[in-house]
PyMOL commands that place a pseudoatom at each C-alpha (Angstrom):
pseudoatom trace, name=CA, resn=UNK, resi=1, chain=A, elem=C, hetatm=0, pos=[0.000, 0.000, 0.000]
pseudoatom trace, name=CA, resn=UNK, resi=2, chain=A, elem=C, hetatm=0, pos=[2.730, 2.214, 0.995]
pseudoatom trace, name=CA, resn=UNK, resi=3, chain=A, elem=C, hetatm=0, pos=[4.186, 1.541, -2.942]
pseudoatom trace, name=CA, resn=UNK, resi=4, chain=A, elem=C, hetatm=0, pos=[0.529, 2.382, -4.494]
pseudoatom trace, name=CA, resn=UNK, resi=5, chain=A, elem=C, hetatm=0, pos=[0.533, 5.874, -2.806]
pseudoatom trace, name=CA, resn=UNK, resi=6, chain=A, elem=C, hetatm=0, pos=[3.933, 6.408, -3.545]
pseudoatom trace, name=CA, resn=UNK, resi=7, chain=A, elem=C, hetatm=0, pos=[3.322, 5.431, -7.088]
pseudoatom trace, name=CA, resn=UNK, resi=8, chain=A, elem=C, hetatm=0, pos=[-0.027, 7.382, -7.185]
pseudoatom trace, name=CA, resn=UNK, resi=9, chain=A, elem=C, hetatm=0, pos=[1.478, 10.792, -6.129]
pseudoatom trace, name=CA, resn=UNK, resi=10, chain=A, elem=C, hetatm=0, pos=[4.693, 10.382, -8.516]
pseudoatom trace, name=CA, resn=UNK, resi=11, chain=A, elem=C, hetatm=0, pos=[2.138, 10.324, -11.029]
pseudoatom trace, name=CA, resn=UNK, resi=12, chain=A, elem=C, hetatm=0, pos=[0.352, 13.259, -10.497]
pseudoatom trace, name=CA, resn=UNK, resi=13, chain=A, elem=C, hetatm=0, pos=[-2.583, 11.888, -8.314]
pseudoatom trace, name=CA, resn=UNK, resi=14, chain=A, elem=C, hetatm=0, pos=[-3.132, 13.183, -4.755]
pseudoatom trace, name=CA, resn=UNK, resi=15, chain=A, elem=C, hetatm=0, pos=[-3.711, 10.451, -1.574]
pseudoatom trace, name=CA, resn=UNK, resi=16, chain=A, elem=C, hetatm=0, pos=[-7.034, 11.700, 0.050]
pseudoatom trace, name=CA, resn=UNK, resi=17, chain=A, elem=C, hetatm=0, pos=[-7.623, 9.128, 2.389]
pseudoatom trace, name=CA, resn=UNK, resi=18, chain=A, elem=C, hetatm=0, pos=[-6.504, 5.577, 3.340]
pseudoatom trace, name=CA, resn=UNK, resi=19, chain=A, elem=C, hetatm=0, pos=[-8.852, 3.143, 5.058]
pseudoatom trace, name=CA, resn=UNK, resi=20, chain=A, elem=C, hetatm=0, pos=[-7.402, -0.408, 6.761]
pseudoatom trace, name=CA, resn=UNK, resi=21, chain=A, elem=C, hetatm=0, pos=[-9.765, -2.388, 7.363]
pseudoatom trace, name=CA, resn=UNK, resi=22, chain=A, elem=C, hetatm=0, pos=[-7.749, -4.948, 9.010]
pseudoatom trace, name=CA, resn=UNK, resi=23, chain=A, elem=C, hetatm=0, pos=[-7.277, -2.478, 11.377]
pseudoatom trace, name=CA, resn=UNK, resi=24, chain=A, elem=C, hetatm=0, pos=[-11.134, -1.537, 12.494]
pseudoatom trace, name=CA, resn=UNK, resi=25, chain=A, elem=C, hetatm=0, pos=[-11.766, -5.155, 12.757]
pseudoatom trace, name=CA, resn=UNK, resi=26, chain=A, elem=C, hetatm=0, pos=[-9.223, -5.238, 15.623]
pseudoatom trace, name=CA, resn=UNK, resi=27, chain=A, elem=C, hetatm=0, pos=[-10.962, -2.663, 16.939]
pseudoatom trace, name=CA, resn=UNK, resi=28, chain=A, elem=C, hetatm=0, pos=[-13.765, -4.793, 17.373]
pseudoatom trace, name=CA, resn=UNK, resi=29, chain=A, elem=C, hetatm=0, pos=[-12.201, -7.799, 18.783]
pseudoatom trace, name=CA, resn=UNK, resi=30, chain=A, elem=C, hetatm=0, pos=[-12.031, -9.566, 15.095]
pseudoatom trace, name=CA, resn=UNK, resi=31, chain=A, elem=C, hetatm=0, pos=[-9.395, -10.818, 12.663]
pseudoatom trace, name=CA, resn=UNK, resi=32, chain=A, elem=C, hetatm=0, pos=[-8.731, -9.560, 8.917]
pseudoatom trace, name=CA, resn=UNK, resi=33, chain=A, elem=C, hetatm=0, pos=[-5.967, -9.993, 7.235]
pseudoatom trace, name=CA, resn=UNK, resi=34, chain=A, elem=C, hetatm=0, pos=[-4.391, -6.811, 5.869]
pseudoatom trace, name=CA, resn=UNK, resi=35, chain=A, elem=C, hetatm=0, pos=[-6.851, -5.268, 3.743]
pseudoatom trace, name=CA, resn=UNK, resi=36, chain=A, elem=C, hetatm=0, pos=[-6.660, -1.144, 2.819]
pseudoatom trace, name=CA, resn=UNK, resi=37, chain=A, elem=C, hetatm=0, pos=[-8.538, 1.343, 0.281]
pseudoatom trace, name=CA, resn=UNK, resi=38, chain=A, elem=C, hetatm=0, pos=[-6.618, 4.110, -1.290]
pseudoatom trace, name=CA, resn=UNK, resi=39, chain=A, elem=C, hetatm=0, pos=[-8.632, 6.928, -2.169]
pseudoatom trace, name=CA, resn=UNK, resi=40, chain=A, elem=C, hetatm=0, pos=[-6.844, 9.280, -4.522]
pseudoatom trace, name=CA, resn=UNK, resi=41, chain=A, elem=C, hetatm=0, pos=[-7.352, 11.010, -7.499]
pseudoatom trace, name=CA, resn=UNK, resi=42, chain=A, elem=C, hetatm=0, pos=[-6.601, 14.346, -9.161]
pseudoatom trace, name=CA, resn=UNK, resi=43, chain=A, elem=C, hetatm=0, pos=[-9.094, 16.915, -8.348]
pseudoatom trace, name=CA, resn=UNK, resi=44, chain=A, elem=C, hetatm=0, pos=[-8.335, 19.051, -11.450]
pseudoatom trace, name=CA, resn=UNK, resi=45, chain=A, elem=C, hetatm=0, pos=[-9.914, 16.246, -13.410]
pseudoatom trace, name=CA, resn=UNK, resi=46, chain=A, elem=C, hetatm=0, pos=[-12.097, 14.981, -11.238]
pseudoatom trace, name=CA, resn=UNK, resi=47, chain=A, elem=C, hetatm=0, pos=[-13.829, 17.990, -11.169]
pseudoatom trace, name=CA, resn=UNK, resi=48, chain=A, elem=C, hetatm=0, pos=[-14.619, 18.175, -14.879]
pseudoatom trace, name=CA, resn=UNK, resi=49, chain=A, elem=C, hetatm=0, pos=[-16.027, 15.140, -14.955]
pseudoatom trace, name=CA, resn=UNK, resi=50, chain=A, elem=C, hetatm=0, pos=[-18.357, 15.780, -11.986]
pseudoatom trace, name=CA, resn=UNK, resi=51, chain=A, elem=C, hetatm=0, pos=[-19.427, 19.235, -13.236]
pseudoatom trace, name=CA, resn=UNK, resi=52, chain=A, elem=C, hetatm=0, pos=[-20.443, 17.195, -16.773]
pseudoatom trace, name=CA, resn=UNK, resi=53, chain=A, elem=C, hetatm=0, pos=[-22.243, 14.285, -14.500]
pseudoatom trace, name=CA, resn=UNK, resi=54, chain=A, elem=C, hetatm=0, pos=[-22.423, 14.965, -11.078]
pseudoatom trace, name=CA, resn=UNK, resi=55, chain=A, elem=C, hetatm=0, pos=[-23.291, 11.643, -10.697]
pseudoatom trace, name=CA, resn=UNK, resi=56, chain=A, elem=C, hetatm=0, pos=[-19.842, 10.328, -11.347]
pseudoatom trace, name=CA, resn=UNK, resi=57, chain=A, elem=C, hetatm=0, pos=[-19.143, 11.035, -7.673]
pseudoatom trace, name=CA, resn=UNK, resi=58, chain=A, elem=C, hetatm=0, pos=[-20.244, 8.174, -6.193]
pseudoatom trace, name=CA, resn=UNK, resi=59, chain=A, elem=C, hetatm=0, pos=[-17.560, 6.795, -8.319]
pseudoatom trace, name=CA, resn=UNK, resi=60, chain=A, elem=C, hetatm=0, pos=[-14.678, 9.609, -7.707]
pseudoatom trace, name=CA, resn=UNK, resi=61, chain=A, elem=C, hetatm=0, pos=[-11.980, 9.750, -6.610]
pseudoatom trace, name=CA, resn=UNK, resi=62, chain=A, elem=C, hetatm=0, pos=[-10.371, 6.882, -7.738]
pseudoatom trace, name=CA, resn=UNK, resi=63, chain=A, elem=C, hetatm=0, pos=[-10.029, 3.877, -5.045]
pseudoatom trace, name=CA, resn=UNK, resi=64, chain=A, elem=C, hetatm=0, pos=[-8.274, 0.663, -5.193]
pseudoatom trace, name=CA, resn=UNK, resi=65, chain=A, elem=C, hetatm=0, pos=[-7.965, -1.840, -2.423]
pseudoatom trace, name=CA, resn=UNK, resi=66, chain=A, elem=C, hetatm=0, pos=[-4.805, -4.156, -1.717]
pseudoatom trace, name=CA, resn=UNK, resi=67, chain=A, elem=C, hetatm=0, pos=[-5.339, -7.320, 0.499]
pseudoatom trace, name=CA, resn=UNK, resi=68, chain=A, elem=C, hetatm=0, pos=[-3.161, -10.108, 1.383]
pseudoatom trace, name=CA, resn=UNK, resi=69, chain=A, elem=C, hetatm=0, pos=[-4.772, -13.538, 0.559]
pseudoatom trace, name=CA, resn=UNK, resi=70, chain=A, elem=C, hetatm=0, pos=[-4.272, -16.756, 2.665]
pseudoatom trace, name=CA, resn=UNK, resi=71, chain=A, elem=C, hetatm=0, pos=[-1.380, -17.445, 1.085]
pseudoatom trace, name=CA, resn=UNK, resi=72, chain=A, elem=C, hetatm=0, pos=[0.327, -14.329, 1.817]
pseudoatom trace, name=CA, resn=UNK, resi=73, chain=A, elem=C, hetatm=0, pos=[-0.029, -12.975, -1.518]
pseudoatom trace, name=CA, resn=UNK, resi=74, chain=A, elem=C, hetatm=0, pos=[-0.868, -8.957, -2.097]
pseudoatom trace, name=CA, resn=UNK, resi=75, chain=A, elem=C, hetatm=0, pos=[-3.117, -8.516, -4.390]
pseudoatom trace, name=CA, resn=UNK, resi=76, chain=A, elem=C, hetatm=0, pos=[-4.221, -4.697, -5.733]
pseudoatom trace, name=CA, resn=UNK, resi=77, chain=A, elem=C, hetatm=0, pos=[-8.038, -4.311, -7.256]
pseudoatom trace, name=CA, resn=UNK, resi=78, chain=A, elem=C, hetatm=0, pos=[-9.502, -1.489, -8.934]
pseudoatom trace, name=CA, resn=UNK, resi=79, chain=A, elem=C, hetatm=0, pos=[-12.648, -0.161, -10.713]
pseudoatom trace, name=CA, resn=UNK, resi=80, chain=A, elem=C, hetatm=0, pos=[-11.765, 0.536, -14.450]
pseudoatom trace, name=CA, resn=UNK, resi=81, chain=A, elem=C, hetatm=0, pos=[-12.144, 4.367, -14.643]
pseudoatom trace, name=CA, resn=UNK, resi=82, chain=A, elem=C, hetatm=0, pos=[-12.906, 3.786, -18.143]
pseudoatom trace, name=CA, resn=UNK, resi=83, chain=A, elem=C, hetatm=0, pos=[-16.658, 2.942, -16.991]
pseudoatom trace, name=CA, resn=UNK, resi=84, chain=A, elem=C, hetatm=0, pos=[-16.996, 6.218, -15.117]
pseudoatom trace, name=CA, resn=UNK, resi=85, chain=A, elem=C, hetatm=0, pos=[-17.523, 7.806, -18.721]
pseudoatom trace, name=CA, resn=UNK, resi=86, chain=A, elem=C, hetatm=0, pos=[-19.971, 5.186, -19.892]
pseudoatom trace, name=CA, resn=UNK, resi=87, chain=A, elem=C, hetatm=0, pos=[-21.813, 4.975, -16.509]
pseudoatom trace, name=CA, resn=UNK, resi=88, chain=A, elem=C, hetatm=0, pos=[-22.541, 8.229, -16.255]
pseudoatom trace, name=CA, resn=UNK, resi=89, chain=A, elem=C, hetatm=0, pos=[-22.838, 9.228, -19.863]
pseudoatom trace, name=CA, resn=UNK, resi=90, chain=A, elem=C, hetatm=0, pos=[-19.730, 11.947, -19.758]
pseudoatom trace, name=CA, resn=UNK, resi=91, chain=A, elem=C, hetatm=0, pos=[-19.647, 14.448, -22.946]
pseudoatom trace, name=CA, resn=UNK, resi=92, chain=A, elem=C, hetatm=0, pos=[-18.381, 12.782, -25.616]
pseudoatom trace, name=CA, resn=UNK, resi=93, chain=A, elem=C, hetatm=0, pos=[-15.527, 15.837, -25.380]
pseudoatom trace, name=CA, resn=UNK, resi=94, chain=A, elem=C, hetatm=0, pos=[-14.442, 14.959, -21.635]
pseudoatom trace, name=CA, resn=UNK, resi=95, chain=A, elem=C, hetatm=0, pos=[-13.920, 11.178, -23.385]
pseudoatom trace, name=CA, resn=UNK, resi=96, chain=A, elem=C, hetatm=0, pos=[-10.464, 11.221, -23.163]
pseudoatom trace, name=CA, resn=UNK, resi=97, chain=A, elem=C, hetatm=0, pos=[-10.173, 12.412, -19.142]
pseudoatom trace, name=CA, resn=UNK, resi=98, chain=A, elem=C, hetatm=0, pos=[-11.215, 9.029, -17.998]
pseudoatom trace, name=CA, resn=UNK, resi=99, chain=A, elem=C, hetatm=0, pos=[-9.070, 7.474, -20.390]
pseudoatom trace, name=CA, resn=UNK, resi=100, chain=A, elem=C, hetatm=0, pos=[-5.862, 9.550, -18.879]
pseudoatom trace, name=CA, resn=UNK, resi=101, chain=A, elem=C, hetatm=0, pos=[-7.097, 8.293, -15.403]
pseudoatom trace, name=CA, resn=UNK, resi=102, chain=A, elem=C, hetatm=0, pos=[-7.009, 4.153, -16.664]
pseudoatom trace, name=CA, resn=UNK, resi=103, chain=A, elem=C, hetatm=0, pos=[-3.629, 5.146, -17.977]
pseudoatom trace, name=CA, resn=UNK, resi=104, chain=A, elem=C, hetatm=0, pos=[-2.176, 6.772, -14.531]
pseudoatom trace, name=CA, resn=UNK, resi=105, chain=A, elem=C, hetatm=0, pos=[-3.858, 4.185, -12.552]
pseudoatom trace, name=CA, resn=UNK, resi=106, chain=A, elem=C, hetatm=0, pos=[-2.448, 1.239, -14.154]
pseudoatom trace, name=CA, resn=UNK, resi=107, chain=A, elem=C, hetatm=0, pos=[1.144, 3.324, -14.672]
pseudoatom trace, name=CA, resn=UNK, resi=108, chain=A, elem=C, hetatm=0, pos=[0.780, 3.748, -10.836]
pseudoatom trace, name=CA, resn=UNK, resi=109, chain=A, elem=C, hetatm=0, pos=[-0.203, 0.321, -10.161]
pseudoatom trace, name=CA, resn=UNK, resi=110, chain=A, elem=C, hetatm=0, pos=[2.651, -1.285, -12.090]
pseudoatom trace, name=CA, resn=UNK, resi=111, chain=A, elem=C, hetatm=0, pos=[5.060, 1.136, -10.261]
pseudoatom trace, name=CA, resn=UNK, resi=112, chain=A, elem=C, hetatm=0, pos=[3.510, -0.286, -7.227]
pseudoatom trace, name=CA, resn=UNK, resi=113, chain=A, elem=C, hetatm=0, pos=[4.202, -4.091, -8.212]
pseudoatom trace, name=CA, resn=UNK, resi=114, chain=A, elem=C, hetatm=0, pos=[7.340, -3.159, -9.425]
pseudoatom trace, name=CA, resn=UNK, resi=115, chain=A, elem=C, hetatm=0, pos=[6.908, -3.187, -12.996]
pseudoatom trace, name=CA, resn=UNK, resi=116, chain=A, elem=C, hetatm=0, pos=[4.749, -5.775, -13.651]
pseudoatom trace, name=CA, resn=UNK, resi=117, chain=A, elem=C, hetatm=0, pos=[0.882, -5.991, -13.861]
pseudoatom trace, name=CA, resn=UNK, resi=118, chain=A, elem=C, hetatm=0, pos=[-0.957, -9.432, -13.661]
pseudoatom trace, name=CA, resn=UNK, resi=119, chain=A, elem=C, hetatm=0, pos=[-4.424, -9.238, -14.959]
for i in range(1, 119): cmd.bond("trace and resi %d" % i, "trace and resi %d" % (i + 1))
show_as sticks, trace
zoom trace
C-alpha cells in the first residue's frame, strides 16, 4: 500500500484518504488480514467530470484496495475508470479524461508491483 501511494502521487494523483480495514476489525475484537482502500485522485480532473455528471461522484476519486490472501499474496483491485464515462454518460468531449485516469492508474499500479501488472 505504501508503494501504491507512492506510485499514485509520482504520477500526479493526490492520496485523500486511506482506510485499513484490518485495522477496524481489531478494533472490534475480530481478525482480517491486511486489507486497505486508497482513495486518490486528481481533483483538477475529477472535477470536470463531476461538473459534466455529477453523478460520477459516487464513483470519484479513484479507489483501489490491496489485500493479502491466505497465502500471503498482495493482491491490488480497482474499478476501471474507463466505466466512469460510460456509466454516467460523460460528454463525448471529456472522453479522453477518464481514459488519462485508466492510464495513470495502471502506470501507478505497475510502479507499485514493481513493474509488472498481472491481470
Amino acid at each position: 500500500m505504501d508503494r501504491l501511494a507512492a506510485a499514485a502521487a509520482d504520477n500526479g494523483m493526490a492520496v485523500l484518504a486511506r482506510i485499513d480495514h484490518a485495522a477496524a476489525a481489531a478494533q472490534v475484537d475480530m481478525v482480517l488480514r491486511p486489507t486497505e482502500v486508497l482513495i486518490f485522485g486528481n481533483p483538477k480532473v475529477g472535477t470536470q467530470i463531476m461538473q459534466d455528471a455529477q453523478t460520477s461522484g459516487i464513483d470519484l476519486p479513484l479507489k483501489a484496495l490491496v489485500w493479502e490472501d491466505a497465502a500471503g499474496k498482495t493482491w491490488i483491485g480497482y474499478n476501471d475508470p474507463m466505466s466512469i464515462g460510460s456509466r454516467h454518460v460523460v460528454h463525448e468531449r471529456l472522453k479522453p479524461l477518464p481514459r488519462g485516469m485508466a492510464d495513470k492508474l495502471a502506470k501507478a499500479v505497475a510502479s507499485a508491483l514493481g513493474g509488472a501488472l498481472d491481470s
